[in-house]
NUTORKE-411077 format. One record per residue: x, y, z of N, C-alpha, C in turn; residue in three letters; residue number from 1. Coordinates in steps of 0.1 Angstrom, whole numbers. Each point is the difference from the previous one (the first is absolute). Layout:
! NUTORKE-411077
REC    n.X    n.Y    n.Z   ca.X   ca.Y   ca.Z    c.X    c.Y    c.Z   aa    i
REC      X      Y      Z      X      Y      Z      X      Y      Z  ALA  NUM
...
//
This chain:
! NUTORKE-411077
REC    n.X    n.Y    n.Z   ca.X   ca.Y   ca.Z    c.X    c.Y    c.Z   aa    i
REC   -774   -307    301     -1     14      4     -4      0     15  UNK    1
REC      6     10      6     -2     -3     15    -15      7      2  UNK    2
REC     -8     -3     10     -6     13     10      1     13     -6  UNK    3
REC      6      5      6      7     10     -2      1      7     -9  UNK    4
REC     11     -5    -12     -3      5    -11    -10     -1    -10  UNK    5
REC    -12    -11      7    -15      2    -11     -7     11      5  UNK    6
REC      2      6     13     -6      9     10      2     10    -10  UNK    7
REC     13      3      1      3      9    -11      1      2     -9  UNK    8
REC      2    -10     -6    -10      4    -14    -13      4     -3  UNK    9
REC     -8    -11     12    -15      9     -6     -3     10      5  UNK   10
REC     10      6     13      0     13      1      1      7     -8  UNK   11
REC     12      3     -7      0      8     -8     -9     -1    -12  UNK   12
REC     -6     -7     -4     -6     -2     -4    -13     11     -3  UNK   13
REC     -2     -2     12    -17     11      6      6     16      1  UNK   14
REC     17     -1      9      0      9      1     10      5     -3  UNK   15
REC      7     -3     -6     13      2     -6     13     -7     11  UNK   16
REC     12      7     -3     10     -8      3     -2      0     20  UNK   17
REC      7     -7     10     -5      5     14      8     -8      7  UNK   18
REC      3      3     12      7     -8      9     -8     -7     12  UNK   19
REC      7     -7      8     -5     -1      6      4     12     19  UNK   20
REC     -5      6      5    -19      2     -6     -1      7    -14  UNK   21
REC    -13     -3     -8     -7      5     -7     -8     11      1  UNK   22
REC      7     13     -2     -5      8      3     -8      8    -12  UNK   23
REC    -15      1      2    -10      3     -9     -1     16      1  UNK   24
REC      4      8    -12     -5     13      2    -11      4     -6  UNK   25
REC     -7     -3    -11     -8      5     -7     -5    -15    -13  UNK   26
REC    -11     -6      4     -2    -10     -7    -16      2     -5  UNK   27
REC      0     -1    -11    -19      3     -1     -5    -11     -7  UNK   28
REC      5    -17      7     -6    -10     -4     10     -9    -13  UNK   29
REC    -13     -7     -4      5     -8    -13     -6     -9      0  UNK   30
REC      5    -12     -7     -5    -14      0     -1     -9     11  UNK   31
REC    -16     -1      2     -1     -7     15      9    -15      1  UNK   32
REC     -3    -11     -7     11     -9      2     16      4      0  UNK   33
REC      2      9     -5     14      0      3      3      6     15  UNK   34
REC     -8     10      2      2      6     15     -5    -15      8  UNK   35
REC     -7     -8     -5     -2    -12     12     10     -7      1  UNK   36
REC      9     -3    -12     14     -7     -2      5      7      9  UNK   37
REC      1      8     -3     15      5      5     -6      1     17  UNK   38
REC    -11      5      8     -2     -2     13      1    -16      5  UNK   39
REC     -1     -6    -10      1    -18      4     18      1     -1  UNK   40
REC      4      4     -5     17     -4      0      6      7     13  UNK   41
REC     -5     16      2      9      6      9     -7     -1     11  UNK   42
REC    -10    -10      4     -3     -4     13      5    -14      2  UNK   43
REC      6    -10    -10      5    -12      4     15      8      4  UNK   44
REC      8      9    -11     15      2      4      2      6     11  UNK   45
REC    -13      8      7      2      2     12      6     21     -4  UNK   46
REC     -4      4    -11      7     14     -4     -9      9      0  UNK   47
REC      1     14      9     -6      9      8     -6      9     -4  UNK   48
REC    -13      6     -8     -2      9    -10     -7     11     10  UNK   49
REC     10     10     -7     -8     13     10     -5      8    -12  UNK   50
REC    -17      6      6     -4      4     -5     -2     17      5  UNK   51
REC     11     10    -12      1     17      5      0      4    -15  UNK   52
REC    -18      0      1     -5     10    -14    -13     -9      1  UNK   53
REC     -3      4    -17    -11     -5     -1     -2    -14     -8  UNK   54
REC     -8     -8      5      1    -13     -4    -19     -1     -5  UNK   55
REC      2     -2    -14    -11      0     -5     -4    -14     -2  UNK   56
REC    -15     -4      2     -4    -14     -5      2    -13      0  UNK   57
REC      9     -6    -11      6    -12      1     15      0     13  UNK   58
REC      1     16      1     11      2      6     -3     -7     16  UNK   59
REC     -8      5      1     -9      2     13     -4    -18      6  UNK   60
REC     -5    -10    -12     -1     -8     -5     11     -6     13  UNK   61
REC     12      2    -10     13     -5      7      0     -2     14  UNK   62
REC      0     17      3      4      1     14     -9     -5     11  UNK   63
REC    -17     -8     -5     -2     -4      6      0    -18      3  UNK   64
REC      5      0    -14      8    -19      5     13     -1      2  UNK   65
REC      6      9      1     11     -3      2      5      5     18  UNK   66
REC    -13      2      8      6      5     17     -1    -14      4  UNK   67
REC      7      0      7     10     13      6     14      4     -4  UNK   68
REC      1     -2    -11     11      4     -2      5     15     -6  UNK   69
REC    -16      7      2      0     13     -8     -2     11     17  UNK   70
REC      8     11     -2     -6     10      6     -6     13     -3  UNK   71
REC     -2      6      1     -5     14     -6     10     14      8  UNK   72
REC      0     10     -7     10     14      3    -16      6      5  UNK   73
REC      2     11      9    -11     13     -5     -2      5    -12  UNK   74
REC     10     -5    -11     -6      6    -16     -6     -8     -6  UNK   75
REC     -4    -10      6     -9    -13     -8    -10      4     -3  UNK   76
REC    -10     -4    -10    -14      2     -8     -6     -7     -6  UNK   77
REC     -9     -8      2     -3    -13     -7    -13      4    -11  UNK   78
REC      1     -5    -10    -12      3    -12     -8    -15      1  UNK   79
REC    -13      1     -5     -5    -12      0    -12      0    -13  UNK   80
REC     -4     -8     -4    -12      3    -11     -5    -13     -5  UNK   81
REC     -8     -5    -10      0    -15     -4      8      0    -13  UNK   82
REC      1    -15     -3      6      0    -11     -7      3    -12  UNK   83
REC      9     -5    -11     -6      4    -12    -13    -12     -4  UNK   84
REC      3    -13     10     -8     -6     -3    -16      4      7  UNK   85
REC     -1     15     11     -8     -4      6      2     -2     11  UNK   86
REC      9     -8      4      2     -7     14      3     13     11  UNK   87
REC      1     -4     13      8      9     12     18     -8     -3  UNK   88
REC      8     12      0     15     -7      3      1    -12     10  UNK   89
REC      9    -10     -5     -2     -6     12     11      4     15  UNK   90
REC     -9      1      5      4      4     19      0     -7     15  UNK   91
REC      3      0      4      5    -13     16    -25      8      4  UNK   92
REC     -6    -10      5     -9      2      5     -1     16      7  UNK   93
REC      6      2     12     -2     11      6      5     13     -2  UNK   94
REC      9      2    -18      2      6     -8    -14      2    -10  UNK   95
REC     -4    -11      0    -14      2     -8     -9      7      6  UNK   96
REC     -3     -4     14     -9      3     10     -3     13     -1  UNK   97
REC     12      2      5      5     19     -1     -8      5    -12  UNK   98
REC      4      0    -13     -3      2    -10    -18      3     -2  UNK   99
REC     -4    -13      0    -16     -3     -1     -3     12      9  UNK  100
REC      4      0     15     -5      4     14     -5     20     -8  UNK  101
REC      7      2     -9      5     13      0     -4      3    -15  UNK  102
REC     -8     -7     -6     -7      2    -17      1    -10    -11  UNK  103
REC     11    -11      4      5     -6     -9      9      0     -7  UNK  104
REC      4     -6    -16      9      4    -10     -3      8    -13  UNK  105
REC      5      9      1     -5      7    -14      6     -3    -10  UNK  106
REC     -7      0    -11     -6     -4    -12     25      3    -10  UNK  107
REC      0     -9     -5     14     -4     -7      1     16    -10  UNK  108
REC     10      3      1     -1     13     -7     -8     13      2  UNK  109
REC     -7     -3     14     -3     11      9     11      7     10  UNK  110
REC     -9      7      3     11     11     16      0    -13      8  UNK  111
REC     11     -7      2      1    -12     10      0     11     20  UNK  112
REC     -8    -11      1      4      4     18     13     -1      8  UNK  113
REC      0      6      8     11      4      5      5     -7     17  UNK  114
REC     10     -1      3      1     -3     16     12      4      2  UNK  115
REC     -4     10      9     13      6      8      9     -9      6  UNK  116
REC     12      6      1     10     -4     12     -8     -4     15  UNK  117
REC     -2     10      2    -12     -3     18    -13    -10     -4  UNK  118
REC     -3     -4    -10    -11    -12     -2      9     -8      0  UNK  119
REC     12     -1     -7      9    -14     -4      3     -3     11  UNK  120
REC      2      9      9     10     -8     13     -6    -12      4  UNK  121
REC    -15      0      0     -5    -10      8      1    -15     -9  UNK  122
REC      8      3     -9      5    -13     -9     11     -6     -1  UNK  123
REC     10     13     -1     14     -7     -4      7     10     11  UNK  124
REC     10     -8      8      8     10     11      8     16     -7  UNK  125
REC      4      3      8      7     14     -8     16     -6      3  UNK  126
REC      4      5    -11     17     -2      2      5      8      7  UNK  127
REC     12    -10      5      5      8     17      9      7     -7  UNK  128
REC      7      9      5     11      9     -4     17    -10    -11  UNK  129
REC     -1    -10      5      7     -8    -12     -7    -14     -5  UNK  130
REC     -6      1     -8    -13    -10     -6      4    -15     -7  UNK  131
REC     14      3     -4      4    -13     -1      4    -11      6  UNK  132
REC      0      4     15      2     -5     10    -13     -7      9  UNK  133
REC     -2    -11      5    -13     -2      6    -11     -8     -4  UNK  134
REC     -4      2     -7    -16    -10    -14     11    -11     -8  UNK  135
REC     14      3      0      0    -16     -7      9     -6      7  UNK  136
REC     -2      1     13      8    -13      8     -4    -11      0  UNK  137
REC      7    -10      5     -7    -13     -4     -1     -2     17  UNK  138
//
């Protein structure tokens, strides 16, 4: 199986069926190793996930191992909280930073915290007016 089509598979996977780009409208998480699969696959294939909605948790998870290959819309919304084991999601350091800097993670099956579009920017670029173009050149 190529790249590519393991990309896609464990894309869809997380998020149902998707091209490339992967365009995310409304995700409210899942199972963290699979969102880590699947960010380990569609950062080796080099396939472009844009994030326009809301990306909850493990979602969030993704988008942050998988930049640069991800950008964000002005309708992006990122959820965050710990897991069920207790843990904080796992997140790139200065995604954590953020997080801690500002209260921490709340409690798994609580009101998860939130980060706007205007917080995200300073993480993942914003998609230019045609998004599949650009983040996966070689």
């Amino acid at each position: 199986m190529s790249q590519i089509s393991l990309a896609m598979v464990l894309l869809a996977r997380v998020f149902g069926p998707c091209n490339d780009p992967c365009i995310v409208l409304h995700n409210p998480g899942g199972h963290v190793a699979w969102f880590e699969a699947a960010a380990r696959a569609a950062k080796a294939a080099q396939l472009q996930i844009v994030i326009n909605g809301f990306c909850g948790s493990s979602c969030m998870t993704l988008a942050s191992e998988a930049r640069p290959y991800v950008c964000i819309t002005p309708r992006a919304e990122f959820a965050y909280h710990r897991t069920n084991y207790g843990d904080p999601i796992p997140l790139g350091r200065d995604l954590d930073g953020w997080i801690r800097a500002r209260g921490g993670y709340p409690p798994f099956r609580g009101v998860p915290g939130l980060m706007s579009y205007d917080a995200a920017r300073a993480f993942w670029p914003t998609c230019g007016p045609r998004p599949s173009e650009g983040l996966n050149e070689q």
